[in-house]
PQR file of N, CA, C, O and H, with PARSE charges and radii, in Angstrom:
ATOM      1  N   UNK A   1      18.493  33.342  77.468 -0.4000 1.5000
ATOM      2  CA  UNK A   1      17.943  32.097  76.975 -0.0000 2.0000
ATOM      3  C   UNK A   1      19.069  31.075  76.869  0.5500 1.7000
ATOM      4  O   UNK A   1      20.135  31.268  76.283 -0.5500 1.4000
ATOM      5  N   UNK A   2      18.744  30.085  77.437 -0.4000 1.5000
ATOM      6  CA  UNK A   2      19.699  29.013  77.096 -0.0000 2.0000
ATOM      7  C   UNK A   2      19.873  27.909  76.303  0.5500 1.7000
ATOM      8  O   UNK A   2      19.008  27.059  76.515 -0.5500 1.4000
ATOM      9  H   UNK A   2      17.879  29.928  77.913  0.4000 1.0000
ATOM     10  N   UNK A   3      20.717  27.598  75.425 -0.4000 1.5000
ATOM     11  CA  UNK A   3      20.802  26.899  74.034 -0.0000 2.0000
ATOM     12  C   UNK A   3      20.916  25.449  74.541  0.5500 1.7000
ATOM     13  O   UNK A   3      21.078  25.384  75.759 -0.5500 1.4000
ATOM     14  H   UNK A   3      21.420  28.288  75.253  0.4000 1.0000
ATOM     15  N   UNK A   4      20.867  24.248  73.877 -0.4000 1.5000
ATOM     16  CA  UNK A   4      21.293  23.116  74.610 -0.0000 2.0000
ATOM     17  C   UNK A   4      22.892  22.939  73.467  0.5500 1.7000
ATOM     18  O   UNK A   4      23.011  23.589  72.428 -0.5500 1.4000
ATOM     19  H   UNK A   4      20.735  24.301  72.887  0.4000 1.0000
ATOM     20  N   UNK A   5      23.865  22.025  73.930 -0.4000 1.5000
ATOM     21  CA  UNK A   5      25.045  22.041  73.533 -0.0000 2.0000
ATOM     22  C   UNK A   5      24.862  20.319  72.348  0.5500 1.7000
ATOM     23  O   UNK A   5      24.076  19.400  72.579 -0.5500 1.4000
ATOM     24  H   UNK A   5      23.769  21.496  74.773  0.4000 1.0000
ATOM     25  N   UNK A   6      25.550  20.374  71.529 -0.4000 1.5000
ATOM     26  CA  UNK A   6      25.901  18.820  71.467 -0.0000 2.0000
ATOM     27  C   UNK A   6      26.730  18.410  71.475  0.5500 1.7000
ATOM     28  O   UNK A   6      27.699  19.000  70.997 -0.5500 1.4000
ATOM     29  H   UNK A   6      26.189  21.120  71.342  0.4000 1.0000
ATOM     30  N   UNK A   7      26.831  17.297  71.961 -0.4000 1.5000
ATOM     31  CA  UNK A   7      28.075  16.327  72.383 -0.0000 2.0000
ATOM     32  C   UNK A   7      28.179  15.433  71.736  0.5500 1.7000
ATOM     33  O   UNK A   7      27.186  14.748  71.490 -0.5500 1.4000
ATOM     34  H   UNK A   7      26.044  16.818  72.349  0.4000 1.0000
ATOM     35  N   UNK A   8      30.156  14.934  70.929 -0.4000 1.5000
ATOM     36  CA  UNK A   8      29.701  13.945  69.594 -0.0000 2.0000
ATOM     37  C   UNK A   8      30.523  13.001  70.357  0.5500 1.7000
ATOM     38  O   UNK A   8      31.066  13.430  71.374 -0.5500 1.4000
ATOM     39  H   UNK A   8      30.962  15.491  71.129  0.4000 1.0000
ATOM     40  N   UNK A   9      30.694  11.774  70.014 -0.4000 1.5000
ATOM     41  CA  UNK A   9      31.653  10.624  70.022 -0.0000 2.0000
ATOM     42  C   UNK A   9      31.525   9.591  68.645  0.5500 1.7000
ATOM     43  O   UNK A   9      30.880   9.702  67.602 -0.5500 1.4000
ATOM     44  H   UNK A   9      30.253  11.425  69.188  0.4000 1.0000
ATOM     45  N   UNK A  10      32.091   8.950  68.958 -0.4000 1.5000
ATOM     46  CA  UNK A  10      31.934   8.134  67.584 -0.0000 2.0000
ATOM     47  C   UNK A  10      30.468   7.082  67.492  0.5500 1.7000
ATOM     48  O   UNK A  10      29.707   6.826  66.559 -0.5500 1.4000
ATOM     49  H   UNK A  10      32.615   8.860  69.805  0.4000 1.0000
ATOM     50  N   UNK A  11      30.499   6.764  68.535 -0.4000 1.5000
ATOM     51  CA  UNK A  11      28.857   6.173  68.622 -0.0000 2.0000
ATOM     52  C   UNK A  11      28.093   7.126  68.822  0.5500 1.7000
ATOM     53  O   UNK A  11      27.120   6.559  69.318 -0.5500 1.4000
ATOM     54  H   UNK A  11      31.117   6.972  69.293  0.4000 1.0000
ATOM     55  N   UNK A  12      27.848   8.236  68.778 -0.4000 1.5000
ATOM     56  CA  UNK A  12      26.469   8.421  69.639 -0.0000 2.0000
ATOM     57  C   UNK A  12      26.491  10.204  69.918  0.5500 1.7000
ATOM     58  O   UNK A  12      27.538  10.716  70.315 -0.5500 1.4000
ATOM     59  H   UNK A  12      28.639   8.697  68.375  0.4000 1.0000
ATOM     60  N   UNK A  13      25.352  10.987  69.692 -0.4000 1.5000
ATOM     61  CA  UNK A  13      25.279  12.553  69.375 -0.0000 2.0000
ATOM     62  C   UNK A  13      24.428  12.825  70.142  0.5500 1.7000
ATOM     63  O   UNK A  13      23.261  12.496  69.930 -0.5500 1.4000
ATOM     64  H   UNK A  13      24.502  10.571  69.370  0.4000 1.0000
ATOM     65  N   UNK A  14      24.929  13.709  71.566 -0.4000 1.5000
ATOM     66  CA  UNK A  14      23.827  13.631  72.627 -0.0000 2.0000
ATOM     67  C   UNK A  14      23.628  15.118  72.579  0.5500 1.7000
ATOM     68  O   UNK A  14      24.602  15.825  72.841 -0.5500 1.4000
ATOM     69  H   UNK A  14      25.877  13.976  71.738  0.4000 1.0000
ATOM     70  N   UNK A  15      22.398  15.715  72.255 -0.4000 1.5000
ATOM     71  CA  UNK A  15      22.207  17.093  72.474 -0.0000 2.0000
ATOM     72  C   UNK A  15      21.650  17.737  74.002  0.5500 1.7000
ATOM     73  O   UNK A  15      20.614  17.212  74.407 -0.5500 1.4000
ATOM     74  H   UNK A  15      21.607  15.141  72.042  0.4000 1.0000
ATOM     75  N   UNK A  16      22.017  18.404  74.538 -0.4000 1.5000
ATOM     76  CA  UNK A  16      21.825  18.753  76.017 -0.0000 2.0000
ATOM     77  C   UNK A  16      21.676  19.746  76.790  0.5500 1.7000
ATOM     78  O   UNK A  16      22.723  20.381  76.911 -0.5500 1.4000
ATOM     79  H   UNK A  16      22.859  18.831  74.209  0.4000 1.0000
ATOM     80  N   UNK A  17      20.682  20.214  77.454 -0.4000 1.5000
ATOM     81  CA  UNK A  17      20.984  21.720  78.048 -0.0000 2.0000
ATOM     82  C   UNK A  17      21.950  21.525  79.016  0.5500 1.7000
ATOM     83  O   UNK A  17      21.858  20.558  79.772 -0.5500 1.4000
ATOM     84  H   UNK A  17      19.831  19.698  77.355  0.4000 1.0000
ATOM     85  N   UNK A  18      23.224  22.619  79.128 -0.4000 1.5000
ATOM     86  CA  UNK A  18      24.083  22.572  80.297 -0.0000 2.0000
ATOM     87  C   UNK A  18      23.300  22.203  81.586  0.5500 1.7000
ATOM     88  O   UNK A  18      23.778  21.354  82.339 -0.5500 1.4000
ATOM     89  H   UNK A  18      23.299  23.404  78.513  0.4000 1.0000
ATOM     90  N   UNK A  19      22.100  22.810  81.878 -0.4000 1.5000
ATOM     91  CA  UNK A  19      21.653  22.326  83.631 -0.0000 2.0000
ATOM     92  C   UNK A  19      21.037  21.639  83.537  0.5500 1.7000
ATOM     93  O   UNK A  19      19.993  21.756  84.179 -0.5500 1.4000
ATOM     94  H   UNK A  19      21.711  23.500  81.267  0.4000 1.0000
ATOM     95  N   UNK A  20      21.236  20.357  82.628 -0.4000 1.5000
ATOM     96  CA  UNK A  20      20.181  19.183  83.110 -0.0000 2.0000
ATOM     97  C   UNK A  20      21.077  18.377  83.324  0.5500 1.7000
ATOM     98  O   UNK A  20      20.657  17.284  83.708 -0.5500 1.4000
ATOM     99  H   UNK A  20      22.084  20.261  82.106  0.4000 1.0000
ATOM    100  N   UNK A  21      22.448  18.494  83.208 -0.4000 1.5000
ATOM    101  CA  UNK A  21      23.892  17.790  83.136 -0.0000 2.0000
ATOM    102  C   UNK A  21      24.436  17.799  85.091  0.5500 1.7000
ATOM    103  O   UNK A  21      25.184  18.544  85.724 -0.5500 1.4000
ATOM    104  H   UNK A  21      22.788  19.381  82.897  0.4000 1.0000
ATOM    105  N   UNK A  22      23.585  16.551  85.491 -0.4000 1.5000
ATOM    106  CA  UNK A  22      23.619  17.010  87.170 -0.0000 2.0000
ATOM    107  C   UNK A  22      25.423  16.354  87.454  0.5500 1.7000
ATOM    108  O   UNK A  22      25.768  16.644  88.600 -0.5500 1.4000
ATOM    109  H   UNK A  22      22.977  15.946  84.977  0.4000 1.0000
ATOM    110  N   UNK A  23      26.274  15.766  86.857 -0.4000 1.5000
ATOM    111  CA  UNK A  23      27.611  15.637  86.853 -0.0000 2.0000
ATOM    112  C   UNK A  23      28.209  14.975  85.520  0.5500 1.7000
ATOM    113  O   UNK A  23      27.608  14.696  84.483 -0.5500 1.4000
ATOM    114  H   UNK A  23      25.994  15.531  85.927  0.4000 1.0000
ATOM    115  N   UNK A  24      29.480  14.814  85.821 -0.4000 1.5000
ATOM    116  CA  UNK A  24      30.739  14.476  84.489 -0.0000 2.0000
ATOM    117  C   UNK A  24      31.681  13.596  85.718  0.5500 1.7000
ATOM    118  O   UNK A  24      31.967  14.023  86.837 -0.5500 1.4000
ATOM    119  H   UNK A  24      29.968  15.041  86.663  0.4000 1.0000
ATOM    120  N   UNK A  25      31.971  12.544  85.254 -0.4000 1.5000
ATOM    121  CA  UNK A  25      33.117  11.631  86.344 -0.0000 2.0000
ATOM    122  C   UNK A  25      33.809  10.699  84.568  0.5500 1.7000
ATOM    123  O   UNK A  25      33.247  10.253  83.568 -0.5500 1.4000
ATOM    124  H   UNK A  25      31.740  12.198  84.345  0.4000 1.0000
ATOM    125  N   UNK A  26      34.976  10.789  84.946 -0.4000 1.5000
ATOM    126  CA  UNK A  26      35.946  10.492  84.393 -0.0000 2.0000
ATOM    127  C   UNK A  26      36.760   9.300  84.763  0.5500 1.7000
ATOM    128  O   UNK A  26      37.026   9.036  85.936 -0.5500 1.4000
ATOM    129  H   UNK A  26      35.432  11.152  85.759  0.4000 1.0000
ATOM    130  N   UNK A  27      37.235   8.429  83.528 -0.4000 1.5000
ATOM    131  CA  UNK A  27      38.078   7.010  84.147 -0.0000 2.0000
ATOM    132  C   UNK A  27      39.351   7.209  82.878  0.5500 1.7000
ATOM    133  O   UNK A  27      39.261   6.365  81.987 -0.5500 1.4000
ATOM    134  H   UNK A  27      37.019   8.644  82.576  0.4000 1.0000
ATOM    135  N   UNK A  28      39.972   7.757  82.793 -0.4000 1.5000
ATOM    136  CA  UNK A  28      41.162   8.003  81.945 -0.0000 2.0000
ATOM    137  C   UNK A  28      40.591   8.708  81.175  0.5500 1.7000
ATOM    138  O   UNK A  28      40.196   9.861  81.351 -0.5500 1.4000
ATOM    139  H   UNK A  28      40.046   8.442  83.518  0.4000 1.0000
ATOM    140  N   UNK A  29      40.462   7.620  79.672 -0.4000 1.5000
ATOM    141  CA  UNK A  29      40.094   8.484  78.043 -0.0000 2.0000
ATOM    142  C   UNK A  29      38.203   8.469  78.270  0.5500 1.7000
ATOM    143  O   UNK A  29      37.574   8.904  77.305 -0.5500 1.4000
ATOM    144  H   UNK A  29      40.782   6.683  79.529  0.4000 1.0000
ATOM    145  N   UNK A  30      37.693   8.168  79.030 -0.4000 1.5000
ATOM    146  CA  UNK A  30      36.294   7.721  79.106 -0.0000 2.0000
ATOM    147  C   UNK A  30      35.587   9.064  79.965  0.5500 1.7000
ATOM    148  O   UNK A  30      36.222   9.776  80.743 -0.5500 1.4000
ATOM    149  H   UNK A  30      38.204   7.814  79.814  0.4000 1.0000
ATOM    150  N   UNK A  31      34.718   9.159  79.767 -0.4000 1.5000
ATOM    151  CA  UNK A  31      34.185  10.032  80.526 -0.0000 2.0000
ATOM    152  C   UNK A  31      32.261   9.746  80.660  0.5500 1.7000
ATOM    153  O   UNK A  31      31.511   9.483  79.720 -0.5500 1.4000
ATOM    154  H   UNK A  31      34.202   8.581  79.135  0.4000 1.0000
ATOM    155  N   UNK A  32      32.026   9.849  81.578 -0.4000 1.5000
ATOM    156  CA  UNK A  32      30.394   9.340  81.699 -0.0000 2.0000
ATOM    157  C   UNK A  32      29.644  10.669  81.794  0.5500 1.7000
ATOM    158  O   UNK A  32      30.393  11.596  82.103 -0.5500 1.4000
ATOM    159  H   UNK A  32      32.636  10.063  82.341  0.4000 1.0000
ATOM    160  N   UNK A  33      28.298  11.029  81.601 -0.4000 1.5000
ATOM    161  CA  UNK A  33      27.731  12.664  81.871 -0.0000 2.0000
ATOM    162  C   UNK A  33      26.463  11.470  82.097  0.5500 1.7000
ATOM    163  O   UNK A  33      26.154  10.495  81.412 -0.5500 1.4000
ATOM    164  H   UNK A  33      27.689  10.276  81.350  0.4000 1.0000
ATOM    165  N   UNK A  34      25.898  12.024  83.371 -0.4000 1.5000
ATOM    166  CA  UNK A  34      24.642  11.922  84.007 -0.0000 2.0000
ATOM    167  C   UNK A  34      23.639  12.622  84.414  0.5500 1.7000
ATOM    168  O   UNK A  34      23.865  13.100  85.526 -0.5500 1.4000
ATOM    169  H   UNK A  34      26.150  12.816  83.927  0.4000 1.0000
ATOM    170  N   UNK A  35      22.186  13.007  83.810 -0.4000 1.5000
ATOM    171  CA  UNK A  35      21.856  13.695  84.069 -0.0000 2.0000
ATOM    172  C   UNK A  35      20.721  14.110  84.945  0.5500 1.7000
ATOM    173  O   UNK A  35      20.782  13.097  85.641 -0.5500 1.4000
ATOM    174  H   UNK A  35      22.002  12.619  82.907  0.4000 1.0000
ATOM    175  N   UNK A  36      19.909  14.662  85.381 -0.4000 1.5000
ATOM    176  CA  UNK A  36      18.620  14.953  86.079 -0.0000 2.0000
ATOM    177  C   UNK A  36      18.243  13.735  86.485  0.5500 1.7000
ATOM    178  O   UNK A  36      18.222  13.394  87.668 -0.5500 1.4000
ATOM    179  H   UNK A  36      19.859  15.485  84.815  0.4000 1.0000
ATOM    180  N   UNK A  37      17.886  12.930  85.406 -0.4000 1.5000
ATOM    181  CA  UNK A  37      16.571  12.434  85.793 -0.0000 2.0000
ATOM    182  C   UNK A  37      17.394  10.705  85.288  0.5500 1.7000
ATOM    183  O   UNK A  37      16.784   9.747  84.812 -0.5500 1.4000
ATOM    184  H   UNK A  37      17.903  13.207  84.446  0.4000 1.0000
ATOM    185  N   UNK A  38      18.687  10.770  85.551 -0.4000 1.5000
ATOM    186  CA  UNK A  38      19.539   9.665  85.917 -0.0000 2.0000
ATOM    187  C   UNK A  38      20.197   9.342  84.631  0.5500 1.7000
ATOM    188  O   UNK A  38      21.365   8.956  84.661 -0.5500 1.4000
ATOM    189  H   UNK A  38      19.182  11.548  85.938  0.4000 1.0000
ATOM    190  N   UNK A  39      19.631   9.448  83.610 -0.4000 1.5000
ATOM    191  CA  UNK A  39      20.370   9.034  81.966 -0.0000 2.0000
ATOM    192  C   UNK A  39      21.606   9.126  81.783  0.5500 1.7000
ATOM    193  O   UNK A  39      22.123  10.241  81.841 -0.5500 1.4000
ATOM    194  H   UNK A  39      18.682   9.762  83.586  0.4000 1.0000
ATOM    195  N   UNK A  40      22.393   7.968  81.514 -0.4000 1.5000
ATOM    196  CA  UNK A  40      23.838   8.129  81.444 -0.0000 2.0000
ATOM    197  C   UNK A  40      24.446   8.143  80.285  0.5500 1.7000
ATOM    198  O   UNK A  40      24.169   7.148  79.616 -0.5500 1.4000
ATOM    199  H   UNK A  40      21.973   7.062  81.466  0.4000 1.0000
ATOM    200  N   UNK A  41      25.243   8.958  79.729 -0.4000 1.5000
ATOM    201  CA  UNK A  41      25.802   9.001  78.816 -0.0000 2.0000
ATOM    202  C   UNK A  41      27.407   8.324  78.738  0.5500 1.7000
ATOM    203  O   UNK A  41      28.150   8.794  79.600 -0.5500 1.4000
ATOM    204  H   UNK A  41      25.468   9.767  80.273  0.4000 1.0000
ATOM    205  N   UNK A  42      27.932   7.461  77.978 -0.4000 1.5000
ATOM    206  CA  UNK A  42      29.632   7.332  77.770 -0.0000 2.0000
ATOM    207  C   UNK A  42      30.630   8.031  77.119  0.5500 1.7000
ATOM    208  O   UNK A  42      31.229   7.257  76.372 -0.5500 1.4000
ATOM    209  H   UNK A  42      27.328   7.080  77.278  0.4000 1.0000
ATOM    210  N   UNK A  43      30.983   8.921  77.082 -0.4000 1.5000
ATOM    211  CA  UNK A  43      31.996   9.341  75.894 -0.0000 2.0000
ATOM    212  C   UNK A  43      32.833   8.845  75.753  0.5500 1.7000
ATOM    213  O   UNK A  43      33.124   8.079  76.672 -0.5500 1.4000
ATOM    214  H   UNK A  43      30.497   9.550  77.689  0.4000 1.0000
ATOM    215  N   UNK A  44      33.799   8.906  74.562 -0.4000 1.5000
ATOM    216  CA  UNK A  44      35.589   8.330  74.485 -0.0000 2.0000
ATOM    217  C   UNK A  44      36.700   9.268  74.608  0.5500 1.7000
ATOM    218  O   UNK A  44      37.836   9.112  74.159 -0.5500 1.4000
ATOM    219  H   UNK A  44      33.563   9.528  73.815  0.4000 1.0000
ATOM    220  N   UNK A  45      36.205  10.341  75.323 -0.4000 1.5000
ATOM    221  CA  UNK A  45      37.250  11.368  75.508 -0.0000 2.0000
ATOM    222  C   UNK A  45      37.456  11.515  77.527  0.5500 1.7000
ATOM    223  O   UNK A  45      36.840  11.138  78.524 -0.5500 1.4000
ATOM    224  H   UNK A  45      35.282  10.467  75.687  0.4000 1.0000
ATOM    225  N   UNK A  46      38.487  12.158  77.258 -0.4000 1.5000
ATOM    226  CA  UNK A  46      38.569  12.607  78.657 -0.0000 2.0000
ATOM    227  C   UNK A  46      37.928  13.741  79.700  0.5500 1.7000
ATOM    228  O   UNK A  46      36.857  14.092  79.207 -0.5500 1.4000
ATOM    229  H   UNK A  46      38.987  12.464  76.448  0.4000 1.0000
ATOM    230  N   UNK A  47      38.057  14.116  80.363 -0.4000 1.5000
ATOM    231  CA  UNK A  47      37.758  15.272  81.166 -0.0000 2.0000
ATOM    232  C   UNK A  47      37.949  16.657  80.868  0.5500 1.7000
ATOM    233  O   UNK A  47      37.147  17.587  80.958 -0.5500 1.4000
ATOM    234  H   UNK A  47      38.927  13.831  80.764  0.4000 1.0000
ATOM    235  N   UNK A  48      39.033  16.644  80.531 -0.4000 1.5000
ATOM    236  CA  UNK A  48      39.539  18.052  80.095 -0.0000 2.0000
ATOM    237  C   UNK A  48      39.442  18.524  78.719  0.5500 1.7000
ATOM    238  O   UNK A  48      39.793  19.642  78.344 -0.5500 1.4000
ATOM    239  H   UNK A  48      39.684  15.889  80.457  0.4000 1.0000
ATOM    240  N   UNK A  49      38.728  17.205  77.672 -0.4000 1.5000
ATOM    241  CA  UNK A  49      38.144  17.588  76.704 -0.0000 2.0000
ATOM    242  C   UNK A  49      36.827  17.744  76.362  0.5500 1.7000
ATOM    243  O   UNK A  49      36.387  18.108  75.272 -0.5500 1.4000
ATOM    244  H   UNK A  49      38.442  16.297  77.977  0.4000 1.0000
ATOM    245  N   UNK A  50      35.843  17.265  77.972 -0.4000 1.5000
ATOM    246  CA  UNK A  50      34.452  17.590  78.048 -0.0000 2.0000
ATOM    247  C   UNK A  50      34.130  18.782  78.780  0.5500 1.7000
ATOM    248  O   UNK A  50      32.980  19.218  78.820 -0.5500 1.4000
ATOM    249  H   UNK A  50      36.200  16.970  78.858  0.4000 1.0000
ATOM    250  N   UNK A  51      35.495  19.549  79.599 -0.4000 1.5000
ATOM    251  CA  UNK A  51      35.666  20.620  80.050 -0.0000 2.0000
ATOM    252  C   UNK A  51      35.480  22.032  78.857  0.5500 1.7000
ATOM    253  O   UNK A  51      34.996  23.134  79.117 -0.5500 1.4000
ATOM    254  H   UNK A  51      36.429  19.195  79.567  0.4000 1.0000
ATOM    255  N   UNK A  52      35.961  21.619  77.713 -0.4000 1.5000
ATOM    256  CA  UNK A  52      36.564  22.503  76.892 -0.0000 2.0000
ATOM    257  C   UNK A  52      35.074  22.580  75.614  0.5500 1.7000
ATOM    258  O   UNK A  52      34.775  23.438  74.783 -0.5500 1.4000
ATOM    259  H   UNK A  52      36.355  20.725  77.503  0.4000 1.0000
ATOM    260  N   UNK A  53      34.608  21.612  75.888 -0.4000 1.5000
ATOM    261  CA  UNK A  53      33.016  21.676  75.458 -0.0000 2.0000
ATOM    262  C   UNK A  53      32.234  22.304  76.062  0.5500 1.7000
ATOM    263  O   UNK A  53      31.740  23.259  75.463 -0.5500 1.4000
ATOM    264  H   UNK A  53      34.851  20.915  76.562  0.4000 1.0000
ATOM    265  N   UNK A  54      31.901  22.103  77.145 -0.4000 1.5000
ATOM    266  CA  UNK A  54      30.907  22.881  77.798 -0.0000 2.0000
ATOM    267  C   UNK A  54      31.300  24.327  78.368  0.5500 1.7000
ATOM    268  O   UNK A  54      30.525  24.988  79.060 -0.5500 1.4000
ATOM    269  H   UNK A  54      32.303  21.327  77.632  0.4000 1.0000
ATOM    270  N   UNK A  55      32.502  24.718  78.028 -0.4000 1.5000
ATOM    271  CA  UNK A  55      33.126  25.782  78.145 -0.0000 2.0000
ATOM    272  C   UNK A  55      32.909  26.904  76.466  0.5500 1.7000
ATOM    273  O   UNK A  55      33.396  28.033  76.403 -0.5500 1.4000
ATOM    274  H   UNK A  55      33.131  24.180  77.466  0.4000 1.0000
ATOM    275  N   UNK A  56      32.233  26.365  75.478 -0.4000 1.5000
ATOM    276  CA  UNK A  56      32.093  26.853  74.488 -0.0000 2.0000
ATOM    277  C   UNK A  56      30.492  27.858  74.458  0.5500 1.7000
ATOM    278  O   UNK A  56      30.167  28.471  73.441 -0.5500 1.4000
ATOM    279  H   UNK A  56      31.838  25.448  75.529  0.4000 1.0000
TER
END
């Protein structure tokens, strides 16, 4: 069974199943997650700290 994850930033608490997460693209400290059905998310972190999330 698969759990959905949440994802925090300072604006904004996006809860998510890992496979609806169709990519992650990165611009330094920023990171965007886009999913299925196009919904874009912003974070204020980087890559390798949205790596270390969805790695949990």
């Amino acid at each position: 069974m698969n759990f959905p994850i949440i994802i925090s930033s300072v604006n904004e608490q996006v809860r998510v199943y890992p496979e609806h997460i169709l990519y992650v693209s990165s611009d330094g400290n920023y990171s965007v997650m886009v999913l299925h059905d196009k919904t874009e998310h912003l974070f204020s972190f980087n890559l390798s700290h949205f790596q270390q999330v969805l790695e949990r």
